[in-house]
TIVO-2410 file (N, C-alpha, C; in nm, 3 decimals):
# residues 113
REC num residu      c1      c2      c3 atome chaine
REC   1      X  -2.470  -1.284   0.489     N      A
REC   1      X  -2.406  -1.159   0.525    CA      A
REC   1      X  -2.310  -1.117   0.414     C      A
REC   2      X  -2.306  -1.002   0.406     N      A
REC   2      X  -2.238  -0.920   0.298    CA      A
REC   2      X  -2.054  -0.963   0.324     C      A
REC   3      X  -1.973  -1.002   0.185     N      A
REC   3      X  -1.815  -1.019   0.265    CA      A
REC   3      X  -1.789  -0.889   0.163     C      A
REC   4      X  -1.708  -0.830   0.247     N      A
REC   4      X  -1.620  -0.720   0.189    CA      A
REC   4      X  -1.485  -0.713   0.137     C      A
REC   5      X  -1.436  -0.695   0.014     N      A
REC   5      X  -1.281  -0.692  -0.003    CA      A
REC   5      X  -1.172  -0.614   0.012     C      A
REC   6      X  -1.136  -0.545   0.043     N      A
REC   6      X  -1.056  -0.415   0.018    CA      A
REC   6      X  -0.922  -0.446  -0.081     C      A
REC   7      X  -0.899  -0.295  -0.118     N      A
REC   7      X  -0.770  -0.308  -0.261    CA      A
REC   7      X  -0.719  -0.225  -0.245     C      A
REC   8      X  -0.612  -0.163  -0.292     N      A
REC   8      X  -0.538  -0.082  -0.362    CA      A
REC   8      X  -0.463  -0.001  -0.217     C      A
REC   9      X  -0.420  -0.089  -0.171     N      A
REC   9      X  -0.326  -0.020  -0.045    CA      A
REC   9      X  -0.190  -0.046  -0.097     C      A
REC  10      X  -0.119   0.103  -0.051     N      A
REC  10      X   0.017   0.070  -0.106    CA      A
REC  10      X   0.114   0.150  -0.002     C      A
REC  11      X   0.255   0.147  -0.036     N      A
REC  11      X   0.330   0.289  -0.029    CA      A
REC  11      X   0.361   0.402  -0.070     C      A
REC  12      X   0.364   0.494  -0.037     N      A
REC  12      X   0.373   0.604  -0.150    CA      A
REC  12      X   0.421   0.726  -0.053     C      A
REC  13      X   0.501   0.840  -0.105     N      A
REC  13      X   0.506   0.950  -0.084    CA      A
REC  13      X   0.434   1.036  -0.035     C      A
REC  14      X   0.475   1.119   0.081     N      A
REC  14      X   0.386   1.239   0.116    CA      A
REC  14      X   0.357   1.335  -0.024     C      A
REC  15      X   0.216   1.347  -0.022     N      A
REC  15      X   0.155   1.439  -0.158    CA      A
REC  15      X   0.077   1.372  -0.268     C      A
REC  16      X   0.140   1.248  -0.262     N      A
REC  16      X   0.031   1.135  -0.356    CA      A
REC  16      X  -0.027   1.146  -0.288     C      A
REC  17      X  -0.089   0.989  -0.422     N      A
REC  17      X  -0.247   0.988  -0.400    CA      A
REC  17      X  -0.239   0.861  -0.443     C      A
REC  18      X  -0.368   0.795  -0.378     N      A
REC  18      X  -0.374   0.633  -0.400    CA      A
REC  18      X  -0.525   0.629  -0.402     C      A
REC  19      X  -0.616   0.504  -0.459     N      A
REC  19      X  -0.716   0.521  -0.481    CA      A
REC  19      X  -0.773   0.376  -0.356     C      A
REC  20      X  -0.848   0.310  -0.292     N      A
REC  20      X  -0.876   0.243  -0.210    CA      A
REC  20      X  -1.021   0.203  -0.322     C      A
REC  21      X  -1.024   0.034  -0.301     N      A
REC  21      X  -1.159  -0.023  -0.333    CA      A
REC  21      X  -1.213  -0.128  -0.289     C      A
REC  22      X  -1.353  -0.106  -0.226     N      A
REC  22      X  -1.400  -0.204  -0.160    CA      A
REC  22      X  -1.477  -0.302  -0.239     C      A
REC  23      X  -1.507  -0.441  -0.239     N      A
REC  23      X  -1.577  -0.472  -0.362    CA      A
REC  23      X  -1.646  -0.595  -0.253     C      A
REC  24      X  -1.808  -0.570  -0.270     N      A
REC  24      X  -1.929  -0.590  -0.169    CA      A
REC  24      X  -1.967  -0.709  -0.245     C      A
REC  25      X  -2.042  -0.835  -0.190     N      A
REC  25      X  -2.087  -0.964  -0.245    CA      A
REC  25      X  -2.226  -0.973  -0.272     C      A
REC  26      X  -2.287  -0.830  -0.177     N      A
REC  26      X  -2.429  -0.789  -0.166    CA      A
REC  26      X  -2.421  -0.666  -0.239     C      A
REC  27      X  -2.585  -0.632  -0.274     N      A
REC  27      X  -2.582  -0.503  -0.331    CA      A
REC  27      X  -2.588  -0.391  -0.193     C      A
REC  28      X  -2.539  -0.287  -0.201     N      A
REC  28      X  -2.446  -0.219  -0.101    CA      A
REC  28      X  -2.575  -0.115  -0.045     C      A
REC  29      X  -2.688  -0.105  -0.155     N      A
REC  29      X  -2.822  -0.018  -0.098    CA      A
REC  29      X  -2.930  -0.086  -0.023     C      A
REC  30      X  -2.872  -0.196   0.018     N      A
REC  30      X  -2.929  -0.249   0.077    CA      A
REC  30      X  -2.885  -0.234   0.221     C      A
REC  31      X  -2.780  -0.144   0.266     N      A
REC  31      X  -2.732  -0.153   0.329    CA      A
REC  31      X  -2.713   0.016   0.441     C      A
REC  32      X  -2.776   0.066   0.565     N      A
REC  32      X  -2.768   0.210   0.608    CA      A
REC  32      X  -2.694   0.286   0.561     C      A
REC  33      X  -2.565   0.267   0.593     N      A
REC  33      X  -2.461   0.333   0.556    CA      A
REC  33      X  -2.357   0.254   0.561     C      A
REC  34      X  -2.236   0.307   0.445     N      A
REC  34      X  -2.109   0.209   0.440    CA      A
REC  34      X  -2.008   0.343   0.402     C      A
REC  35      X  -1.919   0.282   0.420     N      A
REC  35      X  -1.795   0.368   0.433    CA      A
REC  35      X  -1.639   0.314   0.464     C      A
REC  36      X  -1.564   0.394   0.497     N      A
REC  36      X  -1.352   0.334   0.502    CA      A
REC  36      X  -1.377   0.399   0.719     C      A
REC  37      X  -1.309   0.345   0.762     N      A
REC  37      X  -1.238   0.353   0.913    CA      A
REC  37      X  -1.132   0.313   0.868     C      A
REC  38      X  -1.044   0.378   0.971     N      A
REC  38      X  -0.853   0.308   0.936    CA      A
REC  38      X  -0.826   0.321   1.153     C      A
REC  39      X  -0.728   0.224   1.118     N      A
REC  39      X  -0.639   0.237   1.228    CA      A
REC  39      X  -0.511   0.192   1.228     C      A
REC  40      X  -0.429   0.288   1.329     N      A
REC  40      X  -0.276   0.328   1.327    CA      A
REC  40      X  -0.261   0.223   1.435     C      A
REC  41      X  -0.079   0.234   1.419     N      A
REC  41      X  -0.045   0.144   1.528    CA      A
REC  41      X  -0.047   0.208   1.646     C      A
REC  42      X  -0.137   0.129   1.784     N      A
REC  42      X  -0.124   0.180   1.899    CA      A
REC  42      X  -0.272   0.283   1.891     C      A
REC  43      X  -0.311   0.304   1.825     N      A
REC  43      X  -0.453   0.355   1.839    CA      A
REC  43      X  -0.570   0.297   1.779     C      A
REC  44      X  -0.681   0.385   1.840     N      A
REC  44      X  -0.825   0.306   1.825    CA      A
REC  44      X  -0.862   0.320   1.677     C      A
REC  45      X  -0.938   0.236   1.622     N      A
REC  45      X  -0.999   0.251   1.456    CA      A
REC  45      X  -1.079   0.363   1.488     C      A
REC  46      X  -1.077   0.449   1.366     N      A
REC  46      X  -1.134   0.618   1.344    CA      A
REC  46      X  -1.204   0.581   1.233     C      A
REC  47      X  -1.334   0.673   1.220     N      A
REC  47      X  -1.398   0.699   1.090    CA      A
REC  47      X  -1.320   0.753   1.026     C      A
REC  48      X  -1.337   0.733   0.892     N      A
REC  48      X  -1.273   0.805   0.769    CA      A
REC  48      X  -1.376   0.910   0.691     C      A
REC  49      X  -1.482   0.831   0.618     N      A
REC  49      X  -1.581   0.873   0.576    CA      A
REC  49      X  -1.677   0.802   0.544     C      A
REC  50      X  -1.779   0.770   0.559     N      A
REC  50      X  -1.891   0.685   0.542    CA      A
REC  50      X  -1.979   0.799   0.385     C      A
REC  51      X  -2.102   0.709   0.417     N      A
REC  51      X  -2.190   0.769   0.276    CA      A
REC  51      X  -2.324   0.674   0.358     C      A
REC  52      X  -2.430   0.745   0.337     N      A
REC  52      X  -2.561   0.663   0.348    CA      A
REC  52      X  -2.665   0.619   0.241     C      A
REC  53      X  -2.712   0.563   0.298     N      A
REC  53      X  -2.844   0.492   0.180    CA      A
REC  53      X  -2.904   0.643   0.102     C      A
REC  54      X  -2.934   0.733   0.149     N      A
REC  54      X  -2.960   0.918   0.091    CA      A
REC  54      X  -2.870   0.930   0.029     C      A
REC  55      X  -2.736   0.915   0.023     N      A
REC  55      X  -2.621   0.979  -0.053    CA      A
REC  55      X  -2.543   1.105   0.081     C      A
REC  56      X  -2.603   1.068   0.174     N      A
REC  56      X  -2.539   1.242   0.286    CA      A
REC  56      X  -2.421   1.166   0.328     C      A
REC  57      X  -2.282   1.207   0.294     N      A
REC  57      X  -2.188   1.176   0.322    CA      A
REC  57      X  -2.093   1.269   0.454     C      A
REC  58      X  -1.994   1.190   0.535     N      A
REC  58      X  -1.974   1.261   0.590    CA      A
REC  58      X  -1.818   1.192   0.623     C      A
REC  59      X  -1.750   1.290   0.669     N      A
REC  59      X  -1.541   1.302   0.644    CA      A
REC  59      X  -1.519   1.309   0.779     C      A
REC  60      X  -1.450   1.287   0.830     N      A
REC  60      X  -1.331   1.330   0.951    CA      A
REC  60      X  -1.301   1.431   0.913     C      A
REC  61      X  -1.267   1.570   1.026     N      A
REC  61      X  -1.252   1.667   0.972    CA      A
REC  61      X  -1.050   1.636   0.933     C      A
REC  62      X  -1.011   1.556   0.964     N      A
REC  62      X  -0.865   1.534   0.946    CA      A
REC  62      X  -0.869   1.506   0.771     C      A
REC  63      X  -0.978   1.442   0.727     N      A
REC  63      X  -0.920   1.412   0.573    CA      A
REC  63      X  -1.008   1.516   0.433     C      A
REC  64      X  -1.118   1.591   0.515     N      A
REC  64      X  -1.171   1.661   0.430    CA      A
REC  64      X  -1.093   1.739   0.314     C      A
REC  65      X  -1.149   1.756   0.262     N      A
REC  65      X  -1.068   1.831   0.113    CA      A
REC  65      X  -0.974   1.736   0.051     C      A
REC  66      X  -0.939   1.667   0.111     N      A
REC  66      X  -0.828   1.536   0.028    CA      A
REC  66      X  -0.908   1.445   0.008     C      A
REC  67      X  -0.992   1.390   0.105     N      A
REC  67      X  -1.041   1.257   0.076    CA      A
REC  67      X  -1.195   1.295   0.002     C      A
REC  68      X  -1.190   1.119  -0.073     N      A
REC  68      X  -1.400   1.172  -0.167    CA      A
REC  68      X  -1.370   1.011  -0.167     C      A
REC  69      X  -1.536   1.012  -0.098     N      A
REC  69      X  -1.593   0.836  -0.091    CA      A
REC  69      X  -1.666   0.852  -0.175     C      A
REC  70      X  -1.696   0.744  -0.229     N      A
REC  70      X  -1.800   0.723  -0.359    CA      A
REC  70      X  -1.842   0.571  -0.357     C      A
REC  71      X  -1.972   0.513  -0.395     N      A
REC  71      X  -2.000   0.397  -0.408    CA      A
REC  71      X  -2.097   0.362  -0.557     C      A
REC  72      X  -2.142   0.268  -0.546     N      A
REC  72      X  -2.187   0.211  -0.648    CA      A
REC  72      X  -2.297   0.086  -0.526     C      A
REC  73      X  -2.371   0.005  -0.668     N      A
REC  73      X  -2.416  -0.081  -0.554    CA      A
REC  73      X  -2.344  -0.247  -0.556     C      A
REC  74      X  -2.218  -0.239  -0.590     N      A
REC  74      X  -2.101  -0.298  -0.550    CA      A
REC  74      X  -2.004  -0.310  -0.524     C      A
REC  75      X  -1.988  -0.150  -0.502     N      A
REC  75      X  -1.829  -0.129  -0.404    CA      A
REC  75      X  -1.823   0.007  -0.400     C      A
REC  76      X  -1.731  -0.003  -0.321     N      A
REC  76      X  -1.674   0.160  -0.221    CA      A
REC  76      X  -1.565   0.185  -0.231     C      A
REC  77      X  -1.554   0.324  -0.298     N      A
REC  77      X  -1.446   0.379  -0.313    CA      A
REC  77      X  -1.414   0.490  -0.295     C      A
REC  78      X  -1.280   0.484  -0.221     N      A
REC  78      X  -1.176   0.608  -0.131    CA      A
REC  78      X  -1.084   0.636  -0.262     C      A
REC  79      X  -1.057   0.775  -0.292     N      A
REC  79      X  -1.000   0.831  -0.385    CA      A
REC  79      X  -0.923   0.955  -0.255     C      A
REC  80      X  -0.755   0.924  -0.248     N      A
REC  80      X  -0.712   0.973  -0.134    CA      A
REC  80      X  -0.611   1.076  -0.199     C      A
REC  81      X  -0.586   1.181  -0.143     N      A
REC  81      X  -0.516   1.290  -0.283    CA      A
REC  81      X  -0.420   1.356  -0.140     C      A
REC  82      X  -0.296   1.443  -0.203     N      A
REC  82      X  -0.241   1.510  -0.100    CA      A
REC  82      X  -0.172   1.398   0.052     C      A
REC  83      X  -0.193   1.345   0.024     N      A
REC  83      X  -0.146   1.211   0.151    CA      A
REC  83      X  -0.036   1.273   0.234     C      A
REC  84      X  -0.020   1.270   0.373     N      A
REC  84      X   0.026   1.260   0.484    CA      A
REC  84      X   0.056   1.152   0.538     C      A
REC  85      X   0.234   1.190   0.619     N      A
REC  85      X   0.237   1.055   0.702    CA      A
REC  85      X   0.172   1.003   0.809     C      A
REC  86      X   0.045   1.152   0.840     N      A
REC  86      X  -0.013   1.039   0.953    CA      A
REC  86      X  -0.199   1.000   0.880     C      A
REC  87      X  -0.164   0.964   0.766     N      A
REC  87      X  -0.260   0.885   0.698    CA      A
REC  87      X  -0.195   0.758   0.709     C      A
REC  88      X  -0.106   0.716   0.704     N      A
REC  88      X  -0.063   0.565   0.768    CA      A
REC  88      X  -0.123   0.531   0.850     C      A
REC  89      X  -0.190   0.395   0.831     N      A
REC  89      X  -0.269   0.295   0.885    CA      A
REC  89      X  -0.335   0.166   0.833     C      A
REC  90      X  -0.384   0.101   0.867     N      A
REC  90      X  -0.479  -0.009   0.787    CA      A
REC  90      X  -0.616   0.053   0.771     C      A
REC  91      X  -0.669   0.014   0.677     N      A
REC  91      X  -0.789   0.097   0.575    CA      A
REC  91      X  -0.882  -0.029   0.595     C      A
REC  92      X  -0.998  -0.048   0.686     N      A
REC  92      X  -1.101  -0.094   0.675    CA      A
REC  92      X  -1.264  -0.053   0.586     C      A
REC  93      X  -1.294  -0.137   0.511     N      A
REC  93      X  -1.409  -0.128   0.448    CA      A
REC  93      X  -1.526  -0.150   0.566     C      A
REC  94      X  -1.627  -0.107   0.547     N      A
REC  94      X  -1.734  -0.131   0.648    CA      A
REC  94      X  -1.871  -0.149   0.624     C      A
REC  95      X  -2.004  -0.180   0.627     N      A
REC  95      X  -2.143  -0.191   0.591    CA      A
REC  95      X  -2.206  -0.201   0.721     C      A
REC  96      X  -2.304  -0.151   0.728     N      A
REC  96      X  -2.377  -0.118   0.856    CA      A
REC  96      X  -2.483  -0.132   0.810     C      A
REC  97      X  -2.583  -0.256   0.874     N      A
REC  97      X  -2.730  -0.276   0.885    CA      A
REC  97      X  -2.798  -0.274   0.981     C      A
REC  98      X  -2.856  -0.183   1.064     N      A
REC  98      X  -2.949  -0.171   1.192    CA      A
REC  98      X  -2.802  -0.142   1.261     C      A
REC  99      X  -2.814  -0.233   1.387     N      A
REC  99      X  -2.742  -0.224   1.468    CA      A
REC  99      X  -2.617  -0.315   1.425     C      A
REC 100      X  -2.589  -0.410   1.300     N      A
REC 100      X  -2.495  -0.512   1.271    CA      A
REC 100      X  -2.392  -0.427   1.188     C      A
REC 101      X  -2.262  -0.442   1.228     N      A
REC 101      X  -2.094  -0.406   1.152    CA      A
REC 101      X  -2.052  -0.530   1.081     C      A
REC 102      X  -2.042  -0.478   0.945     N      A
REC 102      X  -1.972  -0.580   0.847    CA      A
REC 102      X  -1.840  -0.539   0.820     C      A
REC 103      X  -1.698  -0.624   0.820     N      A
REC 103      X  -1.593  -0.543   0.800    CA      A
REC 103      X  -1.498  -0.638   0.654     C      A
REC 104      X  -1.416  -0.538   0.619     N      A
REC 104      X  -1.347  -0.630   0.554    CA      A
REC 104      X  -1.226  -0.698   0.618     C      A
REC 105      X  -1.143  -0.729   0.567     N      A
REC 105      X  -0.982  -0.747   0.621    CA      A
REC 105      X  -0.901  -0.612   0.649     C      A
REC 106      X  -0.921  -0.518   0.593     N      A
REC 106      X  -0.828  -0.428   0.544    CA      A
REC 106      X  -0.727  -0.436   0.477     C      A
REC 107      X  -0.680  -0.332   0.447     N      A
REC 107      X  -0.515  -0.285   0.341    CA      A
REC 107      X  -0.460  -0.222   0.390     C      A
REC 108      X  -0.350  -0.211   0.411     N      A
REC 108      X  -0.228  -0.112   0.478    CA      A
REC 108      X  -0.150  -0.021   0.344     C      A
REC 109      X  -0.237   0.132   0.444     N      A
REC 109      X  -0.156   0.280   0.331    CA      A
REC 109      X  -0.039   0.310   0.421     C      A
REC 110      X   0.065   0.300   0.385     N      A
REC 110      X   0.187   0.382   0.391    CA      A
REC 110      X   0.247   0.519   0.335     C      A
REC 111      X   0.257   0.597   0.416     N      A
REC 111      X   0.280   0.743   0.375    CA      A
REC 111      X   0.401   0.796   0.416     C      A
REC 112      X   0.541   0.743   0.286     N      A
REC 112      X   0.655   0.800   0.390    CA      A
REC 112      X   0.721   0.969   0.375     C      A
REC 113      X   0.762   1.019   0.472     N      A
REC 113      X   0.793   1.186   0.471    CA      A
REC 113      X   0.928   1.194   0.370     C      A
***
């Protein structure tokens, strides 16, 4: 099974920008679709944006225009621009084969006002 890493979680200011990277042990086209979910404290994990084996990507309408996923076929990367404090959360990496969820650990983005 594929292990996933995640990177580049930090603190930062409302209006930055921080870049997120997932780095896959498998090659990643081997894989339906992969993509970032995050979750806040006290709520459920949310999609962020995924990408599929086609390239048809798709956003939460909460991060569109700020957020751009991009991959390779060894890692996934969130390039996060304009940041909000309620982009605070832990940033999960993800890989999806059939019906099986691969996750990473996550990283915690902080976004203070």
């Amino acid at each position: 099974q594929v292990q996933l890493v995640e990177s580049g979680g930090d603190l930062v200011q409302a209006g930055g920008s921080l870049r997120l990277s997932c780095a896959a042990s498998e090659n990643l086209f081997m894989y339906n679709v992969v993509g970032w979910y995050r979750q806040a404290p006290g709520k459920q994990r949310e999609l962020v944006a995924t990408i599929n084996v086609g390239g048809t990507i798709k956003y939460a309408d909460s991060v569109k225009g700020r957020f751009t996923i991009s991959r390779d076929s060894a890692k996934i990367d969130l390039q996060m621009d304009s940041l909000k404090p309620e982009d605070t959360a832990v940033y999960y990496c993800n890989a999806k084969l059939l019906s099986k969820d691969y996750w990473g650990q996550g990283t915690q983005v902080t976004v203070s006002s």
